[in-house]
N, C-alpha and C positions, 0 to 999 in steps of 0.2 A: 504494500500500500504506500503509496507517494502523497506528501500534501504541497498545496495547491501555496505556488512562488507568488500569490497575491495575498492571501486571507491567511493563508499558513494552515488550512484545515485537512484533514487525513481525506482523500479521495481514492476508490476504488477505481478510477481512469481519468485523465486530462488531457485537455485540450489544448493544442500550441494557438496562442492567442493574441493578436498588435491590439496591444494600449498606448497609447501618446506617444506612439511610434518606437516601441520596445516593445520582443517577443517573449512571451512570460508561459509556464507551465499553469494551468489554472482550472481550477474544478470547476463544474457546469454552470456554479449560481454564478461564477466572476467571468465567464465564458461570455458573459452576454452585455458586461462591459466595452465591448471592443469587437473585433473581427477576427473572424477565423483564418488561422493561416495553414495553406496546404489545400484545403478544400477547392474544387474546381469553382465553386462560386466565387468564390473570392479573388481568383485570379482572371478569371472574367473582368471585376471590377477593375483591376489592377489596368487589365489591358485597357479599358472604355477608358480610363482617367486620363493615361499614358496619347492615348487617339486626340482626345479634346486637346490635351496639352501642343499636340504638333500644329493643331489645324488653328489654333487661336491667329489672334490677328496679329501685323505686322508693326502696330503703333509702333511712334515714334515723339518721342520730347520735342514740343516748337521749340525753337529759335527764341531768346529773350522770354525766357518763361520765368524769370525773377521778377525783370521788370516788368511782365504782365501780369502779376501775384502783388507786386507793389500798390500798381496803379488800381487793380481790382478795393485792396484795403483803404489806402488813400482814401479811393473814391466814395465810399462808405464811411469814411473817415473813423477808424476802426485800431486801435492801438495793436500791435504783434502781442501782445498780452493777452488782450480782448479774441483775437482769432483764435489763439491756440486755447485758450478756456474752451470758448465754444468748440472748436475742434476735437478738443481731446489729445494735444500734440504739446509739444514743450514749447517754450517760445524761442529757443536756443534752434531748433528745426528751422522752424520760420524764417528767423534771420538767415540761416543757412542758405533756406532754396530762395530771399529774396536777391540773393548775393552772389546765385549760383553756385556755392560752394560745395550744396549738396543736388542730387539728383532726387525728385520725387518719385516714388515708386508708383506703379497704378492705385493702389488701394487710396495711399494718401493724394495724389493728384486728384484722384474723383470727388475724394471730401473737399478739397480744395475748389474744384473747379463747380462741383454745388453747391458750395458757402457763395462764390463770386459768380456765378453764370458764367465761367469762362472757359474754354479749354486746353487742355494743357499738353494733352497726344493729340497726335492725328496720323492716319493712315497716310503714308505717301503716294499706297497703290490706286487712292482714288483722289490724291489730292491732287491740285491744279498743277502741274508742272511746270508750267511757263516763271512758276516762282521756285527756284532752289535754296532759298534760304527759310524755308516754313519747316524744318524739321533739325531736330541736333541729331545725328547719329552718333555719336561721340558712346563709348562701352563704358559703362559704372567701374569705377576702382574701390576697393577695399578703402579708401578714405573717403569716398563718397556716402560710403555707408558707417561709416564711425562715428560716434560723439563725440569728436577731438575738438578739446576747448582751447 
């Protein structure tokens, strides 16, 4: 008899089981915590997520997306204090992507670009062409994503 690398209780069988993305020995009650690993179902899902992941779209960061995050707050007349409360964001962030220092991710671009009506990606496969300065292609560095103060 094995017990269960979650609960620690005696189990006559376990299930190999992904919690918060750690594979654990786990008896049937904590089984249902998380997902089964090994089962054909489960790598079905594995494969669909993997599929969306490819086919997502190609956005890209505009050009002058600090000073369009600026002029959005400005315009509103709205302190970096004020935005990042509302947001949920440090205001040390703020400063960052006002200054271009940092790259805004999707998740955070979106909160941003809702808070201001403004957008912050854009597709280049359907954007206008005749303008090549509508997009940063430039790749995120390891200090793009750091809290370096």
């Amino acid at each position: 008899m094995s017990s269960c690398e979650l609960c620690g209780q005696e189990a006559d069988s376990l299930k190999k089981v992904k919690i918060e993305g750690t594979i654990l020995k786990t008896c049937e009650s904590c089984a249902s915590m998380g997902d089964e690993v090994g089962s054909s179902s489960s790598s079905k899902k594995r494969k669909k997520k993997k599929r969306k992941k490819k086919s997502s779209s190609k956005d890209v960061l505009v050009n002058g997306y600090g000073e369009k995050i600026k002029k959005a707050r400005e315009s509103k007349q709205l302190s970096i204090a004020e935005v990042a409360e509302d947001i949920n964001e440090k205001e040390s962030l703020l400063k960052k992507l006002e200054q271009e220092q940092l790259k805004p991710d999707k998740p955070l671009a979106k909160k941003i670009s809702k808070k201001f009506d403004i957008k912050l990606y854009t597709n280049p496969e359907v954007a206008d062409y005749s303008r090549n300065d509508d997009a940063d292609s430039r790749k995120a560095t390891m200090e793009d994503v750091a809290d370096i103060n």
